[in-house]
N, C-alpha and C positions, 0 to 999 in steps of 0.2 A: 479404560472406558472413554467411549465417545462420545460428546454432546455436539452437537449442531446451534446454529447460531438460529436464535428464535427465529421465527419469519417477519416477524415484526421490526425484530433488531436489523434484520438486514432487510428491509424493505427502508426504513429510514437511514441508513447509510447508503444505502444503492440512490436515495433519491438527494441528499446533500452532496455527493460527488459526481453524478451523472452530467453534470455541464460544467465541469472544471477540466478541461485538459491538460492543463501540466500543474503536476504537484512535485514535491521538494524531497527526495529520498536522500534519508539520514544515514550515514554509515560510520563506523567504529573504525578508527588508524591509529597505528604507533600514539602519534600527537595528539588524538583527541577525536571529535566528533566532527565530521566533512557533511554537507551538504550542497546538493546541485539541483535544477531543475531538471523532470526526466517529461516525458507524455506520455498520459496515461493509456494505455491499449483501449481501444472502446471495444467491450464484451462487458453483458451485465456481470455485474458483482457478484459472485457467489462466495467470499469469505478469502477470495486470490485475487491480489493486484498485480497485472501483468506491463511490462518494459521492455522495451528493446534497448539494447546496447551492444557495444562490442569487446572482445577481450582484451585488447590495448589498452582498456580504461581502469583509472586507478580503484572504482568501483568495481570491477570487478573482483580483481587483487585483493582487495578491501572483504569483500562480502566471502571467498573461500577461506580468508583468516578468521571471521566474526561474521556469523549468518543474523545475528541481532539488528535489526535498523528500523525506523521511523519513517511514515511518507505526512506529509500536511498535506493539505486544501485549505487554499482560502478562494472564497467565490461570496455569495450570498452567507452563506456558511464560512465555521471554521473547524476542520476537522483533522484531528491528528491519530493517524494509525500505527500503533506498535506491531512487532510482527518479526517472523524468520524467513529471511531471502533464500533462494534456491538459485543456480545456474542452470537453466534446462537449455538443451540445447538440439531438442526433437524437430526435427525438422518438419513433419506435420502440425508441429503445435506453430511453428514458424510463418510456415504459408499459411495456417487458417485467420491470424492473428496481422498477419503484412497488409500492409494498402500502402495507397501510392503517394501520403504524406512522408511513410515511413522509408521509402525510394527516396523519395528527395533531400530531406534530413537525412540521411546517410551515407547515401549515394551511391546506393549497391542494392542487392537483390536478397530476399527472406537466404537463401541456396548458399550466399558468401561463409564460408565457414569459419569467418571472422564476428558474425554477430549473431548472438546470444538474448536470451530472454533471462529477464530475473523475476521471477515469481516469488512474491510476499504474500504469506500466507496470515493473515489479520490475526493478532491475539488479544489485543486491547485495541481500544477508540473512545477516543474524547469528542464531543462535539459541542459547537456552541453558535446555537441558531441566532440570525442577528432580527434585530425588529426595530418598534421604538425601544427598549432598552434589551442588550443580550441578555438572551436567557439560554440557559444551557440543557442541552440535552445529550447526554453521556451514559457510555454501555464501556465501560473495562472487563470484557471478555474473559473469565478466568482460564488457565491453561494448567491449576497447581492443584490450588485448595478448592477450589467452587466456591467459594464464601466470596460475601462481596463484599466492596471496601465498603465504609460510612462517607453518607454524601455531607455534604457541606451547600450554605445557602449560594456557590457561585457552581461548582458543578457536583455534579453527582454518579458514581459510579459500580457499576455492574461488571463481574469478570464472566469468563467464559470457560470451561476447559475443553481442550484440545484432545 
């Protein structure tokens, strides 16, 4: 069974990450937990975080041994996404997705068949809206049980399943 992510749920993630351009994608190696700054594909949010990168990168390597990873946002907000990485490497998904920041951070064209897209597909999100004092606004996405976890007075959390 499929559930979709409420429209509300994702109407207030799509609006705390929408002016955040580089968020910090988490990935699983030998050692431990790596993290790097990546930029974020601007396409609204539909429940997929989109990236360019290229396969020389230890991220990449990284994510066909362990599709499990984490992206943050910090901006106004602070937002942290759990979620499964995919390597797509469709080249219509490529040029609809390329612009000409993504040219010059890399220094090649959508067509190089050196650079790849990683698509994080959202299972969990934490978020924590900042004001006079943070208050938190969180959705944990269920992907298992559909039950949702017990919120606590600092944040509070909702699963989703997949």
């Amino acid at each position: 069974m499929t559930n979709m992510l409420k429209q509300e749920e994702m109407e207030t993630l799509r609006e705390l990450i929408k002016d955040v351009d580089t968020a910090m994608l988490t990935t699983v190696t030998e050692e431990g937990l790596v993290s790097r700054p990546m930029k974020t594909q601007e396409i609204e949010f539909d429940g997929d975080l989109w990236f360019f990168t290229k396969k020389e990168t230890n991220k990449y390597e990284e994510i066909l041994h362990d599709q499990d990873v984490n992206v943050t946002y910090a901006g106004k907000s602070y937002v942290s996404v759990r979620g499964r990485a995919e390597i797509v490497e469709d080249l219509n998904k490529k040029k609809e997705l390329w612009n000409n920041v993504n040219e010059k951070i890399m220094k090649t064209s959508y067509d190089d068949p050196n650079v790849i897209l990683i698509k994080v597909k959202a299972e969990a999100a934490e978020y924590w809206e900042t004001g006079n004092f943070t208050k938190k606004i969180a959705f944990l996405y269920k992907r298992m049980t559909g039950q949702s976890s017990k919120s606590t007075d600092i944040n509070e959390t909702v699963e989703l399943n997949k």
